[in-house]
RODO-2510 file (C-alpha; in nm, 4 decimals, decimal comma):
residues 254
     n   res          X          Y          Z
     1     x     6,5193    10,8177     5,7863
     2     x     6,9209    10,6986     5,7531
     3     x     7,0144    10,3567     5,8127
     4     x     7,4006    10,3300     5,9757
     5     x     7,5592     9,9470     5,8681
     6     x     7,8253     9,9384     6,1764
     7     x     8,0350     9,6421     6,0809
     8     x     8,1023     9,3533     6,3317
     9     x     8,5228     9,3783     6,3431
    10     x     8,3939     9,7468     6,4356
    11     x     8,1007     9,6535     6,7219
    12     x     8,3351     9,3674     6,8657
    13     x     8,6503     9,6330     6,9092
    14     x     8,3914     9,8552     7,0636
    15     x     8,3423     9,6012     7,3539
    16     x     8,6490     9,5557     7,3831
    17     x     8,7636     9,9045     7,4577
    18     x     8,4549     9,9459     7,6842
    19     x     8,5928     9,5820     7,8873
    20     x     8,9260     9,7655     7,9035
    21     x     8,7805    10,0780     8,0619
    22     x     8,5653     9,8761     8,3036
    23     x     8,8483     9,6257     8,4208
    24     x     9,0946     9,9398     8,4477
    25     x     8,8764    10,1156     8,6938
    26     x     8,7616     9,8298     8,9182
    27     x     9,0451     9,7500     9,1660
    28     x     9,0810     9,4011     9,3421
    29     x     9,2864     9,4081     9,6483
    30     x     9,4594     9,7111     9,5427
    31     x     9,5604     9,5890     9,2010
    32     x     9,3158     9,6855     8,9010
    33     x     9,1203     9,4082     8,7519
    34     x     9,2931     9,4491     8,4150
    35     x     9,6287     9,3488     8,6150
    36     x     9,4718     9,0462     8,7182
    37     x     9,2972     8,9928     8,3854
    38     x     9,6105     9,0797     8,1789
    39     x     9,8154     8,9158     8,3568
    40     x    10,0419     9,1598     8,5082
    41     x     9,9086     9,1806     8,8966
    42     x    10,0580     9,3554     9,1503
    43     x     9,8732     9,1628     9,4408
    44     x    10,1036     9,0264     9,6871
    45     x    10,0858     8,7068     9,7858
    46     x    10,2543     8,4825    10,0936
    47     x    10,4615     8,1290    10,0334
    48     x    10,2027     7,8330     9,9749
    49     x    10,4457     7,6107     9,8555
    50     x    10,8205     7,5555     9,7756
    51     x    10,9658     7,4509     9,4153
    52     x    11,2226     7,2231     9,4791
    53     x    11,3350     6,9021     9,3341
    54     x    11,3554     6,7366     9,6904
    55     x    11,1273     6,4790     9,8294
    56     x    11,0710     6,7701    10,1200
    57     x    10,7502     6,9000    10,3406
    58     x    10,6927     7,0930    10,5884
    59     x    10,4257     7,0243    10,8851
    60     x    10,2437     7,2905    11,0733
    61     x     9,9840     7,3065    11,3286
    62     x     9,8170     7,6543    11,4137
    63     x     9,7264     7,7202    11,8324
    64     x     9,4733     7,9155    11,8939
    65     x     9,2454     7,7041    12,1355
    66     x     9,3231     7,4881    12,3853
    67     x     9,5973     7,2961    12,4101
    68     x     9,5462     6,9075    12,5661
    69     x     9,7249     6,7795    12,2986
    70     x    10,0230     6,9491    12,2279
    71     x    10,2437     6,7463    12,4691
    72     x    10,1077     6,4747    12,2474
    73     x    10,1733     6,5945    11,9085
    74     x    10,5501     6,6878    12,0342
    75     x    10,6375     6,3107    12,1715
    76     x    10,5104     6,2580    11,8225
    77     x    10,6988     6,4104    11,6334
    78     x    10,9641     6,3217    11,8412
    79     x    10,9307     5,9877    11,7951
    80     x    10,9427     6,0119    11,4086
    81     x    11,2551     6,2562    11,4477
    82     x    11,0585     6,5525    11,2566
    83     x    11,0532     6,8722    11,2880
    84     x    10,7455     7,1176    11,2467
    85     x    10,6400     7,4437    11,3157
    86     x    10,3861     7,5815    11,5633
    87     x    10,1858     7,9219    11,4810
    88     x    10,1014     8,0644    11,8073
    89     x     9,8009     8,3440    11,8396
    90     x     9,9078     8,5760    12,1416
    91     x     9,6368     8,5013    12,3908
    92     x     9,6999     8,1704    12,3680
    93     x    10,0805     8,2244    12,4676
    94     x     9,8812     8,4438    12,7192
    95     x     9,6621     8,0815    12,8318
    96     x     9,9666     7,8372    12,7725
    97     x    10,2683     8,0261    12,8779
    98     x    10,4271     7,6473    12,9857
    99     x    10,3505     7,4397    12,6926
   100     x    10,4660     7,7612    12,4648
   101     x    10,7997     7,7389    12,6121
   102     x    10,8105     7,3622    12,6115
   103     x    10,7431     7,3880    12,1906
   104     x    11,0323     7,5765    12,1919
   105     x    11,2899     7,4555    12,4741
   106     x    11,2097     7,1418    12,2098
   107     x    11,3513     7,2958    11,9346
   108     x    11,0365     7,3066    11,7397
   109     x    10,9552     7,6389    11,5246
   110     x    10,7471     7,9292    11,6318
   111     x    10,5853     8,1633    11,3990
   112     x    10,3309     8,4726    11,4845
   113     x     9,9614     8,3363    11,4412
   114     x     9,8511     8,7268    11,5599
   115     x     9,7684     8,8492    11,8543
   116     x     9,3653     8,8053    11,8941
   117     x     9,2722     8,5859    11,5905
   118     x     9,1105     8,8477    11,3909
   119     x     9,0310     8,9042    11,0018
   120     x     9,3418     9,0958    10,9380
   121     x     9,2363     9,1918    10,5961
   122     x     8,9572     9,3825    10,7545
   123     x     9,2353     9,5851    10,9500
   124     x     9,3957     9,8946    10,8872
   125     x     9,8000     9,8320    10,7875
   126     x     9,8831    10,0469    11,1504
   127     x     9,6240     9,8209    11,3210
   128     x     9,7582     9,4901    11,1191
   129     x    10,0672     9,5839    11,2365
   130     x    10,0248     9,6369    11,6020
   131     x     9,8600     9,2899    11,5963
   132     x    10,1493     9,1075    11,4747
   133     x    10,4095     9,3441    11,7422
   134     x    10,1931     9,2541    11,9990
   135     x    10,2063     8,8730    11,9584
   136     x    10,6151     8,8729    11,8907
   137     x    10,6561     9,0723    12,2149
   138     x    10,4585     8,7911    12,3545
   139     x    10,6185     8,5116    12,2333
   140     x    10,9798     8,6739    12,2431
   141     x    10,9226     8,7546    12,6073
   142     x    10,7647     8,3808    12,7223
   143     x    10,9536     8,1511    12,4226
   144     x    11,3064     8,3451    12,4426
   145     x    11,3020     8,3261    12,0666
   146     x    11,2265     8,5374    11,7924
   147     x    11,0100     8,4164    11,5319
   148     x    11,0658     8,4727    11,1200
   149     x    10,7318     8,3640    11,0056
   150     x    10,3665     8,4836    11,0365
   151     x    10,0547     8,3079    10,9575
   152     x     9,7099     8,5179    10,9050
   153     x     9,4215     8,3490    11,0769
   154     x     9,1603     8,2502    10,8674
   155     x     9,4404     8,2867    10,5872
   156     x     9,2699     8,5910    10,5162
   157     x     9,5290     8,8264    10,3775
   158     x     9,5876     9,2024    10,1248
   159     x     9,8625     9,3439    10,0227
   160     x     9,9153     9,5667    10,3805
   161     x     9,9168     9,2696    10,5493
   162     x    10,2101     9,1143    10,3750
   163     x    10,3965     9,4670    10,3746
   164     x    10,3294     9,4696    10,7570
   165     x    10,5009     9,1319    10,8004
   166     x    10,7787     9,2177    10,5750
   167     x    10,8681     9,5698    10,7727
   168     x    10,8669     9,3196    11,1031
   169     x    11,1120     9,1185    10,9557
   170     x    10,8605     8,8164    10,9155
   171     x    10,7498     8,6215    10,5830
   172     x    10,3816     8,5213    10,5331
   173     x    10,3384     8,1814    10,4863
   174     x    10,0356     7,9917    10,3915
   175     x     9,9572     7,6571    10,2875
   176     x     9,8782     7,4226     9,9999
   177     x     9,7800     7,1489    10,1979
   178     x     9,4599     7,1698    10,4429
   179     x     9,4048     6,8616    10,6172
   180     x     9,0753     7,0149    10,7253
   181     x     9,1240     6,8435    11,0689
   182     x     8,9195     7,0858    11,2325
   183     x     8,5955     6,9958    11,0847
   184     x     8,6019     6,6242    11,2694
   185     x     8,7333     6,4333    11,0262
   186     x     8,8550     6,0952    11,1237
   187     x     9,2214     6,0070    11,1317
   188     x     9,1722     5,8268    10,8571
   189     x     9,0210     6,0922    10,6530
   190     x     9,2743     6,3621    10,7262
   191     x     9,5230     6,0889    10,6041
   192     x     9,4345     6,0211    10,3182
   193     x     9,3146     6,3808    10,2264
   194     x     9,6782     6,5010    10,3069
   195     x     9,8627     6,2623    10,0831
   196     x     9,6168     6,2891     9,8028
   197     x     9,7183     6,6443     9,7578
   198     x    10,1158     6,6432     9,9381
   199     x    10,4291     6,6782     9,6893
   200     x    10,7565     6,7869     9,6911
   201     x    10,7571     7,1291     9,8966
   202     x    10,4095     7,1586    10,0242
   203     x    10,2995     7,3052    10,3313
   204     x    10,0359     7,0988    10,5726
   205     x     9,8350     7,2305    10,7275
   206     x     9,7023     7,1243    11,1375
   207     x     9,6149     7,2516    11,4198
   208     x     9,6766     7,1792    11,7992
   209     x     9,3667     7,0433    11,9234
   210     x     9,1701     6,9342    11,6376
   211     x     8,9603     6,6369    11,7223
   212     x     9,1632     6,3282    11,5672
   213     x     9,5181     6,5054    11,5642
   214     x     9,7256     6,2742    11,7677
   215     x     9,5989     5,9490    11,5260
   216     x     9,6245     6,1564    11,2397
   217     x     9,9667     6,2876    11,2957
   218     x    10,0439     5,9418    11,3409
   219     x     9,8955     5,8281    11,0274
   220     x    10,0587     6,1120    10,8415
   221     x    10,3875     6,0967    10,9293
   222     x    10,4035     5,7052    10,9161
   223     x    10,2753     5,7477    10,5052
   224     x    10,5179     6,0123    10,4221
   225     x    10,7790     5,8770    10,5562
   226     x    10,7293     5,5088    10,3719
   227     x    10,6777     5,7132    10,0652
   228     x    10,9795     5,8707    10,1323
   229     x    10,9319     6,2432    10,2082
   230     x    11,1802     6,4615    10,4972
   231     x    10,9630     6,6213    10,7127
   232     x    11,0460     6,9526    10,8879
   233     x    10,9769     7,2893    11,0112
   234     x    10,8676     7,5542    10,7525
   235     x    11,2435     7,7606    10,7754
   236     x    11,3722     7,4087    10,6853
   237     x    11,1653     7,4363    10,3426
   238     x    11,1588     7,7790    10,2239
   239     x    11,4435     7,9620    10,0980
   240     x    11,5289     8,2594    10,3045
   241     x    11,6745     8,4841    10,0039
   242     x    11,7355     8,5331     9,6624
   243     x    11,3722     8,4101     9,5725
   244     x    11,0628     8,4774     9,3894
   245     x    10,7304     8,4138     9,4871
   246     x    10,4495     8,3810     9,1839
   247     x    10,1107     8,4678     9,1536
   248     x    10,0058     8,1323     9,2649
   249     x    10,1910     8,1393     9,5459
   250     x    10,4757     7,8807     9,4529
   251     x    10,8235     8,0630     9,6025
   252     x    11,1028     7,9986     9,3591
   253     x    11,5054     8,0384     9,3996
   254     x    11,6577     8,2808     9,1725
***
């Protein structure tokens, strides 16, 4: 009978060779996991927030149900003098055709929300696509404007998805602030949750006919304001070229 001594510098380079193969062959959203785990991925990702030295935000509210308190949510943000942006699914500019034109005859932002509210990172890229076409001919046709950003419902995205909006012209754009209005939180809640977590170049996120939106909003714009922050639309924020966007999602200017 031999016995074999296998030294451990020799067992623990072993491993690691085998962790190499292993990460190199599994694939995460179309990058490998040694990308991700090395550092090096090639996963896409949209704009959560902005880097920028300003005291600057952008607000955003997401329509994809109902809509008895939009008017609402415009007269306030009219009344603060700040701008916002409004992501619109298509079968809601299909439901609302009126209050979709009043966002915009307002001069408040419109960006793509899709067309049917689907998990678009369950799509195909052509079907991904169509979605997205579908919902700009929509808005184009009953907005007269012609929109430069796109939000993924569900913020549920891949790498297709952000090539998709890209070859329509459009950048993805997520958030780093949810106020999690939809869930029922109170005014107060949604408040404080937003401004515990807001800074320079953050995106909030809202939607159009969440519970407690109208105090909230309220609340919200009344607290950034005093704590001086310049609220606007989401094209107001982000830099529109000569940028970078890291793996985290923070878009930087060159």
């Amino acid at each position: 009978m031999h016995f074999y001594v296998v030294k451990s510098k020799t067992i623990k380079l072993f491993v690691a060779l085998v962790l190499v193969m292993v990460l190199l062959a599994v694939s995460v959203d179309g990058a490998t996991s040694a990308q991700v785990y090395f550092g090096y991925s090639t996963r896409m990702v949209p704009i959560y927030s902005v880097e920028t030295e300003n005291k600057q935000v952008a607000i955003s509210f997401d329509a994809a149900w109902g809509a008895d308190k939009t008017q609402g949510i415009i007269d306030i943000l009219k009344e603060y003098k700040v701008g916002a942006t409004f992501f619109l699914v298509g079968f809601w500019v299909d439901d609302y055709p009126e209050m979709a034109k009043k966002i915009a005859e307002e001069g408040f932002e419109i960006g793509s929300h899709s067309n049917t509210h689907p998990d678009m990172a369950k799509l195909s890229k052509k079907t991904q696509k169509s979605e997205i076409e579908a919902s700009l001919k929509k808005i184009e046709q009953t907005c007269n404007v012609k929109p430069k950003l796109f939000r993924a419902p569900f913020g549920s995205y891949n790498n297709n998805l952000i090539e998709s909006a890209k070859e329509l012209g459009l950048k993805t754009i997520q958030w780093d602030v949810d106020s999690l209005d939809w869930k029922g939180l109170s005014a107060s809640e949604i408040s404080k949750r937003v401004m515990a977590k807001v800074k320079n170049g953050s995106i909030i996120l809202m939607h159009n006919n969440s519970d407690n939106i109208l105090d909230a909003l309220r609340l919200v714009l009344n607290r950034l304001q005093v704590s001086g922050y310049k609220v606007g639309a989401i094209s107001d924020l982000v830099y529109d070229k000569d940028y970078e966007i890291d793996r985290n999602g923070v878009q930087h200017k060159n």
